[in-house]
PDB file of N, CA, C and O in Angstrom, chain B, residues numbered from 101:
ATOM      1  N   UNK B 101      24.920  76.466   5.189  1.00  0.00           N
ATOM      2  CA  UNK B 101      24.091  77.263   6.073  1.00  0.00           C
ATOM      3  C   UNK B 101      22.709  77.444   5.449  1.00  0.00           C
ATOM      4  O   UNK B 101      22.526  77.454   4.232  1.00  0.00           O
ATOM      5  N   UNK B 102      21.939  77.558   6.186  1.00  0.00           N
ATOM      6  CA  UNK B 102      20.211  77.682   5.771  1.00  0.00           C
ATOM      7  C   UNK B 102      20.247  79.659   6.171  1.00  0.00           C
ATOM      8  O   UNK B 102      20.902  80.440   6.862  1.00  0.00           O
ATOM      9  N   UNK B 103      19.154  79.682   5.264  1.00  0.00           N
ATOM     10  CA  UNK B 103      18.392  81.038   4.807  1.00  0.00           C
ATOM     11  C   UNK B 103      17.690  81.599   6.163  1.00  0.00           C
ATOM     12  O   UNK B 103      16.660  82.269   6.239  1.00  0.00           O
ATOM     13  N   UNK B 104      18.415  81.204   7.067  1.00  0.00           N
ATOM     14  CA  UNK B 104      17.814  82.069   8.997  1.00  0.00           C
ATOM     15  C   UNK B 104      18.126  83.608   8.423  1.00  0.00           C
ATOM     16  O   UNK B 104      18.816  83.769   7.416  1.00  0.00           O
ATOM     17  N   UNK B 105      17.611  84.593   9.082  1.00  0.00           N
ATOM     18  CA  UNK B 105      17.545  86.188   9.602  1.00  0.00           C
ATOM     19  C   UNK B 105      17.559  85.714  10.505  1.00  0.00           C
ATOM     20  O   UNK B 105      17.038  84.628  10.759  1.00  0.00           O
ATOM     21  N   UNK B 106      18.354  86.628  11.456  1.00  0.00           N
ATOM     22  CA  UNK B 106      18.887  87.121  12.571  1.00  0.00           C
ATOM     23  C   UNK B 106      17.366  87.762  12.895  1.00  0.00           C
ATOM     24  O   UNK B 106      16.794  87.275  13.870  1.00  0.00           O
ATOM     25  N   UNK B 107      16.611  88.913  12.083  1.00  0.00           N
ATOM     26  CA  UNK B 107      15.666  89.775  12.914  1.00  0.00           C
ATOM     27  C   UNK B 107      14.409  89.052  13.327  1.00  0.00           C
ATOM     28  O   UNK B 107      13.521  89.572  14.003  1.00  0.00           O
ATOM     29  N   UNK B 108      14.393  87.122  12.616  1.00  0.00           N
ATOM     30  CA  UNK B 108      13.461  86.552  13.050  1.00  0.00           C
ATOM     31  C   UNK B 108      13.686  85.717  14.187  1.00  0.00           C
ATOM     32  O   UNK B 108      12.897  84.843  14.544  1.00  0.00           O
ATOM     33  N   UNK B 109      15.123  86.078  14.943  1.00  0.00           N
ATOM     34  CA  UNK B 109      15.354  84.982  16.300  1.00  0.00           C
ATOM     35  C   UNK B 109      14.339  85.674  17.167  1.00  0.00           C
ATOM     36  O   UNK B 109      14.351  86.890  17.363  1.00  0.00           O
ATOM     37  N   UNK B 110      13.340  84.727  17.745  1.00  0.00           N
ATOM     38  CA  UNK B 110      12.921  85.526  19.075  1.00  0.00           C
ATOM     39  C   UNK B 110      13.321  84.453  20.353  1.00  0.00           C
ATOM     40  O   UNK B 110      12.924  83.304  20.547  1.00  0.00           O
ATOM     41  N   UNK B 111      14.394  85.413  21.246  1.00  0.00           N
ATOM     42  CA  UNK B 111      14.866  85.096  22.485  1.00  0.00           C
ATOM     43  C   UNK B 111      13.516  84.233  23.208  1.00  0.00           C
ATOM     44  O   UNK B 111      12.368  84.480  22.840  1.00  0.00           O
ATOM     45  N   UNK B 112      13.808  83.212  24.260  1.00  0.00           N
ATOM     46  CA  UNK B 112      13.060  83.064  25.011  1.00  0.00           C
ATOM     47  C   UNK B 112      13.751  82.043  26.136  1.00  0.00           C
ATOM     48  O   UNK B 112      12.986  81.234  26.661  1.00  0.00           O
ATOM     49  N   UNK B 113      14.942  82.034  26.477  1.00  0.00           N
ATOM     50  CA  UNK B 113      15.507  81.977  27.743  1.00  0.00           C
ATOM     51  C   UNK B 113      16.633  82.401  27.387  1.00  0.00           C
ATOM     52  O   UNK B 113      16.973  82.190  26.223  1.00  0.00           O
ATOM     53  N   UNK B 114      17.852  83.374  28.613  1.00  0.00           N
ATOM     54  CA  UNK B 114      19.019  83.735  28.179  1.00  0.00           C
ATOM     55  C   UNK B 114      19.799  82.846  29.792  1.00  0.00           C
ATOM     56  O   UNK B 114      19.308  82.599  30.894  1.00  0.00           O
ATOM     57  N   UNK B 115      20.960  82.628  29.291  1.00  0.00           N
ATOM     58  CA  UNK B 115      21.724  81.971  29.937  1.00  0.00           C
ATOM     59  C   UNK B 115      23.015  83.109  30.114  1.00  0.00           C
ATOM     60  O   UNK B 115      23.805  83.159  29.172  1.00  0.00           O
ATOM     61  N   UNK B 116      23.310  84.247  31.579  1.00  0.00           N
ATOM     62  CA  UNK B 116      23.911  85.378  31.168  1.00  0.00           C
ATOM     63  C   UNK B 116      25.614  84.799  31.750  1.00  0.00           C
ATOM     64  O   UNK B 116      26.764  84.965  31.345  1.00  0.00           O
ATOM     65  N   UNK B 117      24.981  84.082  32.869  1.00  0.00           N
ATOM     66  CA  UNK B 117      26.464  83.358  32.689  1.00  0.00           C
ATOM     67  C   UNK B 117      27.241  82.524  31.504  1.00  0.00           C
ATOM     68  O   UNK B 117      28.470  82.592  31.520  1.00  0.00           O
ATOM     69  N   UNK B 118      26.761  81.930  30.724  1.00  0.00           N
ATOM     70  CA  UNK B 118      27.184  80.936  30.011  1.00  0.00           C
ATOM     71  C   UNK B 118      27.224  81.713  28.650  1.00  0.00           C
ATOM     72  O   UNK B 118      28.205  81.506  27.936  1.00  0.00           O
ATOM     73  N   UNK B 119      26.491  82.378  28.318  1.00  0.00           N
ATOM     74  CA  UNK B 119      26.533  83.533  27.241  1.00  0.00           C
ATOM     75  C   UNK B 119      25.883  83.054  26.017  1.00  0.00           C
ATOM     76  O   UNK B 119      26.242  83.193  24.848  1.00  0.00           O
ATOM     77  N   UNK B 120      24.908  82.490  26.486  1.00  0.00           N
ATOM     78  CA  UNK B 120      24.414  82.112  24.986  1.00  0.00           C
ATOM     79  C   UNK B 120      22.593  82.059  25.536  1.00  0.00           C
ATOM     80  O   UNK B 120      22.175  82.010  26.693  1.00  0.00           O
ATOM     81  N   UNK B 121      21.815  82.089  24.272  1.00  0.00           N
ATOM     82  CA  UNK B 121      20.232  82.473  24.281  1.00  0.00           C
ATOM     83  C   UNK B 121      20.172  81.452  23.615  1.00  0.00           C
ATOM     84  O   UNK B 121      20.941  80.919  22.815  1.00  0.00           O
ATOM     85  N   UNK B 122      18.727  81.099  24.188  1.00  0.00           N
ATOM     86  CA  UNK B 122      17.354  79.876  23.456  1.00  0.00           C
ATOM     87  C   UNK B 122      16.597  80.221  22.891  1.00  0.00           C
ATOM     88  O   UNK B 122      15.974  80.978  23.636  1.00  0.00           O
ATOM     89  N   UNK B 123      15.989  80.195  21.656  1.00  0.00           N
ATOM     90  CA  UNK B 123      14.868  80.887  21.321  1.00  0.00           C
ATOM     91  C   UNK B 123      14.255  79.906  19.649  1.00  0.00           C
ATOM     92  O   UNK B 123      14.485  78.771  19.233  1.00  0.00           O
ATOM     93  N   UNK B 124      13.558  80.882  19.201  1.00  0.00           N
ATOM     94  CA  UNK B 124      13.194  80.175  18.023  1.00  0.00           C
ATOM     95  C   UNK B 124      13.129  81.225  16.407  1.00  0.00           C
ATOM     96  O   UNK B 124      13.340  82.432  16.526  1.00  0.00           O
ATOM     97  N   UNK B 125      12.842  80.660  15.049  1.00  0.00           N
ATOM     98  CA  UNK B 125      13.241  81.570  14.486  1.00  0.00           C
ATOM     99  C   UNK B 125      11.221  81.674  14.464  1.00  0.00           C
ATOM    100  O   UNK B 125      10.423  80.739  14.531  1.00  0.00           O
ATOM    101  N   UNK B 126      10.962  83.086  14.354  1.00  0.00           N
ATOM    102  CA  UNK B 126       9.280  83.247  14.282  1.00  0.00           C
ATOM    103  C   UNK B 126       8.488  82.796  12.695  1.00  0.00           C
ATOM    104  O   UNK B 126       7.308  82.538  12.459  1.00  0.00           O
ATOM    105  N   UNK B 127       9.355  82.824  12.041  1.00  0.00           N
ATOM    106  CA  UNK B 127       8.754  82.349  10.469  1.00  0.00           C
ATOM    107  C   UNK B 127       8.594  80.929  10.318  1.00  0.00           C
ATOM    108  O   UNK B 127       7.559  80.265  10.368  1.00  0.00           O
ATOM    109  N   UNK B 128      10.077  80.480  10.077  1.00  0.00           N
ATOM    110  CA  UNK B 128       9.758  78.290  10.411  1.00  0.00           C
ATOM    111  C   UNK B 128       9.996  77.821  11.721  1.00  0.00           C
ATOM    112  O   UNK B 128      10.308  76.632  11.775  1.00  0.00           O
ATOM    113  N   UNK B 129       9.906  78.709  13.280  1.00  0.00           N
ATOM    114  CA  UNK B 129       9.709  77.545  14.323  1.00  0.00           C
ATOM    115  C   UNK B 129      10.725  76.860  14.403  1.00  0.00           C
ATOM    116  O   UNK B 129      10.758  75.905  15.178  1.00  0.00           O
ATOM    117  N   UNK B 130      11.722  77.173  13.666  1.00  0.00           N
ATOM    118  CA  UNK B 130      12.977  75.975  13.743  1.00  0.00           C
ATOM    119  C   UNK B 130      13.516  76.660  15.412  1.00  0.00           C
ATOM    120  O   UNK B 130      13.605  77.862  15.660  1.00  0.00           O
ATOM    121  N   UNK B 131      13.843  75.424  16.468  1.00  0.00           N
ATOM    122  CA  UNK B 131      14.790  76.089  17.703  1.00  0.00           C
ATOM    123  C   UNK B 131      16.061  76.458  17.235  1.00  0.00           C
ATOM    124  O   UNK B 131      16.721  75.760  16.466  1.00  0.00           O
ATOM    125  N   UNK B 132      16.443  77.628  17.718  1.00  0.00           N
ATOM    126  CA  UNK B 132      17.728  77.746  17.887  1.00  0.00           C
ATOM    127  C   UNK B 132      18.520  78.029  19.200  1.00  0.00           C
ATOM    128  O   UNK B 132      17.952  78.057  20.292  1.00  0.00           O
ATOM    129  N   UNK B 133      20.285  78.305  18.995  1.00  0.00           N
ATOM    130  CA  UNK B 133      20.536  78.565  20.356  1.00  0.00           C
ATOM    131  C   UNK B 133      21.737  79.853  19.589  1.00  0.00           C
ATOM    132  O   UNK B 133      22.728  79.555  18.922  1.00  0.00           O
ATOM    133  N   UNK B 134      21.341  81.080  19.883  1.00  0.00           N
ATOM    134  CA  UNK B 134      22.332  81.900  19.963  1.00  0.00           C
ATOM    135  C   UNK B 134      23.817  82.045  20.565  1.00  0.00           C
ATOM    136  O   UNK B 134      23.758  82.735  21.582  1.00  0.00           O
ATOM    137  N   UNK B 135      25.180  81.611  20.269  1.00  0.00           N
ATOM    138  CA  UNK B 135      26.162  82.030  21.494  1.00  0.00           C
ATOM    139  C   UNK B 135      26.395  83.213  21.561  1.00  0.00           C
ATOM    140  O   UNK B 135      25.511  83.885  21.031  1.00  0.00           O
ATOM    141  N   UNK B 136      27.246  83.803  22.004  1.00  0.00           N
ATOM    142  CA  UNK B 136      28.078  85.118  22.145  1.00  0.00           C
ATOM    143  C   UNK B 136      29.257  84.667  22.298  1.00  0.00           C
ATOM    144  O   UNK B 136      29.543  83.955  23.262  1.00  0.00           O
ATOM    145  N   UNK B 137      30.353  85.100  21.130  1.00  0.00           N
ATOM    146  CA  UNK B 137      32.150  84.542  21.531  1.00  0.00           C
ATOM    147  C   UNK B 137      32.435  86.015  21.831  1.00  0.00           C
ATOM    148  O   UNK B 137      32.132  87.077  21.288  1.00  0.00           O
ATOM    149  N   UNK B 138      33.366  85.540  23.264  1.00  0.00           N
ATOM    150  CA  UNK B 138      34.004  86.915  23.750  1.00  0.00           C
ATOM    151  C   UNK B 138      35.580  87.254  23.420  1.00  0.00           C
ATOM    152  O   UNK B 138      36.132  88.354  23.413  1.00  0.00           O
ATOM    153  N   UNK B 139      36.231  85.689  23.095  1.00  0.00           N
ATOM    154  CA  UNK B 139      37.279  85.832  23.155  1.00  0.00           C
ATOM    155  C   UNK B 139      37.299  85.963  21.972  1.00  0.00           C
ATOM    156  O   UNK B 139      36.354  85.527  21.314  1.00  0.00           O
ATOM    157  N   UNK B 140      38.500  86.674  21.285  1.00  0.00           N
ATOM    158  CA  UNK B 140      38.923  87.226  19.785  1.00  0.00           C
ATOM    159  C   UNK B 140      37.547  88.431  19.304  1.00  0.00           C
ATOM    160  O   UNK B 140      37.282  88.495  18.104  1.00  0.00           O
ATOM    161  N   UNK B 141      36.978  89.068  20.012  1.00  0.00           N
ATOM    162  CA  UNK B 141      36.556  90.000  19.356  1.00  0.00           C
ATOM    163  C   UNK B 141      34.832  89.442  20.049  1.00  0.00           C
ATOM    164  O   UNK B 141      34.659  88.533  20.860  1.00  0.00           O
ATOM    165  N   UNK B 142      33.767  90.316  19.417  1.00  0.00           N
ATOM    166  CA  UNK B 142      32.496  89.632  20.730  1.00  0.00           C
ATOM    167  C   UNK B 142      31.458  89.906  19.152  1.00  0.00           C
ATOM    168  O   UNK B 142      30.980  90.868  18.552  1.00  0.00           O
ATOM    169  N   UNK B 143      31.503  88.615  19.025  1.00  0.00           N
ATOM    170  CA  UNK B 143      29.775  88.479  17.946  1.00  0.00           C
ATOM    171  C   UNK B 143      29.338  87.003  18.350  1.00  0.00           C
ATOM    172  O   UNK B 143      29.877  86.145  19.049  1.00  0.00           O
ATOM    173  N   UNK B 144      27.917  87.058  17.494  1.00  0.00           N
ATOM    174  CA  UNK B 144      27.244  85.611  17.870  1.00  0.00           C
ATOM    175  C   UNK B 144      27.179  84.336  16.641  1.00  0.00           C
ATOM    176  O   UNK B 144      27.217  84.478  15.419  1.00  0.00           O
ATOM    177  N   UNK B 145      27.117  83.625  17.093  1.00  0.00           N
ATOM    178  CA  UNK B 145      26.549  82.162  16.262  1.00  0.00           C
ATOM    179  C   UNK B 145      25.699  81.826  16.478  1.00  0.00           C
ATOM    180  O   UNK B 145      25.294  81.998  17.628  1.00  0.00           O
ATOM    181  N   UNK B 146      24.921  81.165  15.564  1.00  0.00           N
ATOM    182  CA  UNK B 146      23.633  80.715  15.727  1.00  0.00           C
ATOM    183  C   UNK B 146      23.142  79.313  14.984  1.00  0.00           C
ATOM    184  O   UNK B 146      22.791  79.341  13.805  1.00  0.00           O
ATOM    185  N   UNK B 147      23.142  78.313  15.613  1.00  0.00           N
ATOM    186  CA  UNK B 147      22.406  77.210  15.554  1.00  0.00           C
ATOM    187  C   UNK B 147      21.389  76.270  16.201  1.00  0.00           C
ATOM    188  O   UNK B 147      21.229  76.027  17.397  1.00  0.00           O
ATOM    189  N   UNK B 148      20.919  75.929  15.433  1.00  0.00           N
ATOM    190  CA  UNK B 148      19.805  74.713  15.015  1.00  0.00           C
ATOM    191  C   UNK B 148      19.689  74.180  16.344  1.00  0.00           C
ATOM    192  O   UNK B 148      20.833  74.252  16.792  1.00  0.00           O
ATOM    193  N   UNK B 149      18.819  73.606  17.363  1.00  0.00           N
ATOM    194  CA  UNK B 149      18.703  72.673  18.104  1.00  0.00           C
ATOM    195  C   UNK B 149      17.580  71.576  17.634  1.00  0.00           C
ATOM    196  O   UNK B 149      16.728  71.878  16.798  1.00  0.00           O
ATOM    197  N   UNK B 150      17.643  70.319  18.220  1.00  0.00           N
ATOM    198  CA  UNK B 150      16.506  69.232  18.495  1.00  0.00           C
ATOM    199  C   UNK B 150      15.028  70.114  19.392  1.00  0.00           C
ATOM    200  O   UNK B 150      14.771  71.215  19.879  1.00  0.00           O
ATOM    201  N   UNK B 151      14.637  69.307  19.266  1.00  0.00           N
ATOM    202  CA  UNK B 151      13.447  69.917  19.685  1.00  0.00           C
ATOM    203  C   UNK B 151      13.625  69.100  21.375  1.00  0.00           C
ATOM    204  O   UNK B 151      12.701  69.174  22.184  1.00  0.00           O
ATOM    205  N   UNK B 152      14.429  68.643  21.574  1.00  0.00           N
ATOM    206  CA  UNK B 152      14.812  67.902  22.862  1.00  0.00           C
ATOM    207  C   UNK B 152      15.774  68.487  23.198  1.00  0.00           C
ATOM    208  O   UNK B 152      15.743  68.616  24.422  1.00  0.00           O
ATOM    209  N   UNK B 153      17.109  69.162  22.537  1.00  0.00           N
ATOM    210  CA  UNK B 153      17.932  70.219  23.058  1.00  0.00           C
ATOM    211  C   UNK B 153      17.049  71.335  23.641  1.00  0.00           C
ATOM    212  O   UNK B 153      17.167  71.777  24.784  1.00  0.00           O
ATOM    213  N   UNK B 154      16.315  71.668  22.895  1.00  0.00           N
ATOM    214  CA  UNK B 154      15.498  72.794  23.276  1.00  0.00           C
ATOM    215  C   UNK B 154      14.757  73.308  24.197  1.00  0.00           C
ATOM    216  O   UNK B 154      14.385  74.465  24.392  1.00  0.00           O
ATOM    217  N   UNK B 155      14.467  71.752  25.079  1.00  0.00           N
ATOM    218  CA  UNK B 155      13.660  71.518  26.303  1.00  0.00           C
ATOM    219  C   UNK B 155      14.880  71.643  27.569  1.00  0.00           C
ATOM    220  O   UNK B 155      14.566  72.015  28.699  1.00  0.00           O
ATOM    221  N   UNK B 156      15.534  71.474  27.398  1.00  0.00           N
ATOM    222  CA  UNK B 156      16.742  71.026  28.209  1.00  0.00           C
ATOM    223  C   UNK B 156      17.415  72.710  28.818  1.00  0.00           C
ATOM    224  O   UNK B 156      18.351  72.535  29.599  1.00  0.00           O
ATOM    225  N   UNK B 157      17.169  73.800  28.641  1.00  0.00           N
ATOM    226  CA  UNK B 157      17.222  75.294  29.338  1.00  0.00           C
ATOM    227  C   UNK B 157      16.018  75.108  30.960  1.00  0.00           C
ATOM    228  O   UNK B 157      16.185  75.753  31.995  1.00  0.00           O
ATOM    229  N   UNK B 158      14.693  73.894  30.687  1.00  0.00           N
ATOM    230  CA  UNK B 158      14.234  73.596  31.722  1.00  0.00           C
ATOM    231  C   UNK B 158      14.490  72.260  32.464  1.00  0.00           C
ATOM    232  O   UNK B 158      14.231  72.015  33.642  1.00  0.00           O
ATOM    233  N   UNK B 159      14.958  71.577  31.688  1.00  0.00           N
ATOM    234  CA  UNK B 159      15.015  70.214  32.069  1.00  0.00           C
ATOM    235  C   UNK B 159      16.221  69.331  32.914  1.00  0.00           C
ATOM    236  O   UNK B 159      16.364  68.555  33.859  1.00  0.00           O
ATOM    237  N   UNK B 160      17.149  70.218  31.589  1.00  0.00           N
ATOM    238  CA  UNK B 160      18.318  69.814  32.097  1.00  0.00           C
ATOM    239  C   UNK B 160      19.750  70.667  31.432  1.00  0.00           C
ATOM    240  O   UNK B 160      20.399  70.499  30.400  1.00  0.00           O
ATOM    241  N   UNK B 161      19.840  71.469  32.374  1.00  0.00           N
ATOM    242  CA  UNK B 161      20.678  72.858  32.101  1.00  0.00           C
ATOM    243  C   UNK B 161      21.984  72.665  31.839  1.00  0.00           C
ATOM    244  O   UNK B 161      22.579  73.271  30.948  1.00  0.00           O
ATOM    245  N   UNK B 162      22.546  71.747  32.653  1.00  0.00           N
ATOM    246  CA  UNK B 162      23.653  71.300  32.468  1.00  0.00           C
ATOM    247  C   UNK B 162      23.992  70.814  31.053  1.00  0.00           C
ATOM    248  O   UNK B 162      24.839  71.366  30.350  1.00  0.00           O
ATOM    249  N   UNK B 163      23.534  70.133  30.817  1.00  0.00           N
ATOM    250  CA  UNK B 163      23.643  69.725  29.367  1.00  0.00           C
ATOM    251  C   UNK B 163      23.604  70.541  28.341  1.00  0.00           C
ATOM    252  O   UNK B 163      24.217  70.441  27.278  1.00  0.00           O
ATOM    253  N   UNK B 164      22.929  71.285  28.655  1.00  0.00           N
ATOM    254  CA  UNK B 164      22.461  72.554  27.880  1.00  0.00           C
ATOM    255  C   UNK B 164      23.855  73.343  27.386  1.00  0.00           C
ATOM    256  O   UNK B 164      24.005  73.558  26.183  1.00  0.00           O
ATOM    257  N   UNK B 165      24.934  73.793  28.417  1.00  0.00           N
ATOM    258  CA  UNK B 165      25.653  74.408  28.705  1.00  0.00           C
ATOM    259  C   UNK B 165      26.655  73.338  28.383  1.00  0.00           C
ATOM    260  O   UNK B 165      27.688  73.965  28.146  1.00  0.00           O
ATOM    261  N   UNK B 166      26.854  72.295  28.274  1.00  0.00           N
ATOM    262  CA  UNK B 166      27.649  71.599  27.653  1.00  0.00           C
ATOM    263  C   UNK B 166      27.842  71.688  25.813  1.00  0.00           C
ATOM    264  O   UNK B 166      28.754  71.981  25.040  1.00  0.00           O
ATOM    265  N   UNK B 167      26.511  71.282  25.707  1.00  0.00           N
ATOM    266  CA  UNK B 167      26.346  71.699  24.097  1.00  0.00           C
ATOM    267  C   UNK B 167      27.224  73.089  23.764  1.00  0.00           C
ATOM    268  O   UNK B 167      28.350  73.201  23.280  1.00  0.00           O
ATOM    269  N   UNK B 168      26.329  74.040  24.185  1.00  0.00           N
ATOM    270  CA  UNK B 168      26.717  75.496  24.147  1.00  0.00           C
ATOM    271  C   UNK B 168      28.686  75.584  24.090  1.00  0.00           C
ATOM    272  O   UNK B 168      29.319  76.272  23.289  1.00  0.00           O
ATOM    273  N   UNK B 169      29.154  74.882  24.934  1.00  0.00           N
ATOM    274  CA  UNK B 169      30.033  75.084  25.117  1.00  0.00           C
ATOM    275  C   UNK B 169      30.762  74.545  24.279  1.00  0.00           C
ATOM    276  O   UNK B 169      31.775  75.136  23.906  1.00  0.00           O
ATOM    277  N   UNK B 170      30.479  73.475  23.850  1.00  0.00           N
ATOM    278  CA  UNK B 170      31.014  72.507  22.497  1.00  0.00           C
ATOM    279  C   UNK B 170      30.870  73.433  21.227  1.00  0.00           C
ATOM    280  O   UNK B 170      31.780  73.849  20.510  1.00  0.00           O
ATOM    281  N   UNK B 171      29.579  73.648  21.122  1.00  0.00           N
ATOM    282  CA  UNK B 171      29.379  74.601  19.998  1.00  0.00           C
ATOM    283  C   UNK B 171      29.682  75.644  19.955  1.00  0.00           C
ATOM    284  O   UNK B 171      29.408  76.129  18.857  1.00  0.00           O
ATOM    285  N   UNK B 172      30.438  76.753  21.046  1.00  0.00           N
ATOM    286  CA  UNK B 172      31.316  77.631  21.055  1.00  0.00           C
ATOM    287  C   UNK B 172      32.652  77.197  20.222  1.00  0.00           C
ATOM    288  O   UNK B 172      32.907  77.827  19.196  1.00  0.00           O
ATOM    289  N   UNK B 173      33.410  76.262  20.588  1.00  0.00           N
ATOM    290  CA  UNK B 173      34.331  76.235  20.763  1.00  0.00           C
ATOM    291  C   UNK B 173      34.720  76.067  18.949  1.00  0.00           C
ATOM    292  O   UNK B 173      35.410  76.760  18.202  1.00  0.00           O
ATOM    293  N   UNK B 174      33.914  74.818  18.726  1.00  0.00           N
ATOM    294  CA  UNK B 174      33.958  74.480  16.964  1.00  0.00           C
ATOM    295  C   UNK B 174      33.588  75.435  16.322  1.00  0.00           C
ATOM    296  O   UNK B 174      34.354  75.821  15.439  1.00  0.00           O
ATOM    297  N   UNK B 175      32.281  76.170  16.523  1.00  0.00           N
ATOM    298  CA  UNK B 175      31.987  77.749  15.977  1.00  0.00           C
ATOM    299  C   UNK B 175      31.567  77.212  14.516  1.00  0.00           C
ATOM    300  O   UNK B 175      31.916  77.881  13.544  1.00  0.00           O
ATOM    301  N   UNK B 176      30.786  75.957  14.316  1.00  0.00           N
ATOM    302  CA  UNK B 176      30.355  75.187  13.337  1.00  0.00           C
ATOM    303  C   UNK B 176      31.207  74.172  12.251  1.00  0.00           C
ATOM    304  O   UNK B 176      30.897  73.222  11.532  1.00  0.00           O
ATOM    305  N   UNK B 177      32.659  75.052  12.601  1.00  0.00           N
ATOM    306  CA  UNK B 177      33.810  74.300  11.509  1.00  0.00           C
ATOM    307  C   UNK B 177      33.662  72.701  11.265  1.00  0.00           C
ATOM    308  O   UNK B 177      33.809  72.200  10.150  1.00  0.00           O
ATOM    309  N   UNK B 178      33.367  71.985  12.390  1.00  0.00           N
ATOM    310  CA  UNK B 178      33.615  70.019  11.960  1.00  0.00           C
ATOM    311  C   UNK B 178      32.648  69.801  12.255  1.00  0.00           C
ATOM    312  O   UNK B 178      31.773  69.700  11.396  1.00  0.00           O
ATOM    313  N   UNK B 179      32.307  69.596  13.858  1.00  0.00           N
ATOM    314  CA  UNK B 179      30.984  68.604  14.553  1.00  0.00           C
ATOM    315  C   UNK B 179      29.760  68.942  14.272  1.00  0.00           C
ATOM    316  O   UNK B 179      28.807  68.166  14.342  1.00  0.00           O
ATOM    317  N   UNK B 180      29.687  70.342  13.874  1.00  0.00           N
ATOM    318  CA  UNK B 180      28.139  71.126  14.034  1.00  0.00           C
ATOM    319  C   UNK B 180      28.205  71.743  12.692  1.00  0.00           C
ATOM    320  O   UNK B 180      27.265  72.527  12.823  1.00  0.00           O
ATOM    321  N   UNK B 181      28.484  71.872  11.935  1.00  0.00           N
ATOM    322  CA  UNK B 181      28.819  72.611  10.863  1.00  0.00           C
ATOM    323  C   UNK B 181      27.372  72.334   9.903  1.00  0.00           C
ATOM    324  O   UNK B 181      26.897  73.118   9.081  1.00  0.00           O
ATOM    325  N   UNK B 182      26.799  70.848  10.318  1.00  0.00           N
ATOM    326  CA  UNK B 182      25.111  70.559   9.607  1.00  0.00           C
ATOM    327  C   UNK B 182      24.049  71.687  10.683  1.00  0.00           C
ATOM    328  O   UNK B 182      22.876  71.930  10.400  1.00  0.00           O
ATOM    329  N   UNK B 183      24.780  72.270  11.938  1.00  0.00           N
ATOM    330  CA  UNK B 183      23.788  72.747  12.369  1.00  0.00           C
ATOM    331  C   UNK B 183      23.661  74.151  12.654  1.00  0.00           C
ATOM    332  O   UNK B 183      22.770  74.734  13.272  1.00  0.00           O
ATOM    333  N   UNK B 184      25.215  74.819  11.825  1.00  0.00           N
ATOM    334  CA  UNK B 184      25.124  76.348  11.502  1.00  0.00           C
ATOM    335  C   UNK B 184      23.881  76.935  10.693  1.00  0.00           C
ATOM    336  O   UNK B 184      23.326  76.699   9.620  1.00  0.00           O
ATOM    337  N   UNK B 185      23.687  78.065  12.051  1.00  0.00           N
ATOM    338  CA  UNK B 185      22.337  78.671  10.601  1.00  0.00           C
ATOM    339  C   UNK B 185      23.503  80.621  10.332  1.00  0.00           C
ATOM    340  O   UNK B 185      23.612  81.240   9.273  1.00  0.00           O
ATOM    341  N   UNK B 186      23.983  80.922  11.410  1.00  0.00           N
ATOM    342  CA  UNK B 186      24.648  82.065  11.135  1.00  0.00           C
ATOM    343  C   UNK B 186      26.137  82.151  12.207  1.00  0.00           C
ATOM    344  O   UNK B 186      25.939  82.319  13.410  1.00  0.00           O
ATOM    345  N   UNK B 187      27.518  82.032  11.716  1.00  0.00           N
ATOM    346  CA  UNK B 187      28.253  83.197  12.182  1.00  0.00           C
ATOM    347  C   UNK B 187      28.340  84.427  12.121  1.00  0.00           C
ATOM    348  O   UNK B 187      28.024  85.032  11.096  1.00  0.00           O
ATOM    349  N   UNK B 188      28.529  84.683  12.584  1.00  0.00           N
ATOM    350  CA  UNK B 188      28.681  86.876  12.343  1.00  0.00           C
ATOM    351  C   UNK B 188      30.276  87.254  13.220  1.00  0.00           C
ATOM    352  O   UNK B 188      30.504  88.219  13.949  1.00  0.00           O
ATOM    353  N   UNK B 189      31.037  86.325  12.902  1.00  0.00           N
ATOM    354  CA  UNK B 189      32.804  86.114  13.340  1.00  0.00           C
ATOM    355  C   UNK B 189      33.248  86.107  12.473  1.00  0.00           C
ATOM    356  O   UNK B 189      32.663  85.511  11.568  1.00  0.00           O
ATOM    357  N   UNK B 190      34.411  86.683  12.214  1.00  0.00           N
ATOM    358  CA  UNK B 190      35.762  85.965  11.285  1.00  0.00           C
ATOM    359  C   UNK B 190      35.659  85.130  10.764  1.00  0.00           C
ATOM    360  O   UNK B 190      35.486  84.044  11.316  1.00  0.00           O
ATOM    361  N   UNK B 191      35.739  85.324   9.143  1.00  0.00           N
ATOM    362  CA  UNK B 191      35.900  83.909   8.605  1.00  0.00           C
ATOM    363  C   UNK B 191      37.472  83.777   8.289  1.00  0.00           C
ATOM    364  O   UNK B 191      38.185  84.535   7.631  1.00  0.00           O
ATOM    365  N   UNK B 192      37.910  82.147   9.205  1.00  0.00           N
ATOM    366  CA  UNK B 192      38.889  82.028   8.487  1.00  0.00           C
ATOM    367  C   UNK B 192      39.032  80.352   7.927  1.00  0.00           C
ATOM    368  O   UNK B 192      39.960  80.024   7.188  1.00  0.00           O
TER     369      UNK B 192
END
């Protein structure tokens, strides 16, 4: 995991169905995408996007929400795990 704060995410699209935010961190500009896991208890994750994931909340939403949903599910453990910057869940 990389050296992200949480108090430097600034939101800038929320997705309230799908449960997860777009935004960026304000110090390095890196995109990120906030989730929210509801099931087993309710905190967020937070990772890394492309700078082409990042476009895609306007471009192409669907996809968007695919990712999101992928990256819910792994919660960084295998596929994404290069692109965890924070859980705030259970570690097990």
């Amino acid at each position: 995991m990389s050296s992200f704060e949480k108090a430097n995410f600034q939101e800038q699209w929320v997705n309230k169905d799908e449960m997860y935010t777009v935004g960026y961190d304000s110090i390095s500009g890196q995109k990120i995408i906030a989730i929210t896991i509801s099931w087993m208890g309710w905190y967020d994750i937070y990772f890394r996007l492309t700078d082409d994931e990042f476009e895609w909340h306007k471009s192409d939403p669907d996809a968007l929400n695919d990712l999101a949903s992928r990256m819910a599910v792994d919660k960084g453990k295998k596929f994404y795990s290069d692109r965890l910057l924070l859980n705030e869940g259970p570690v097990s």
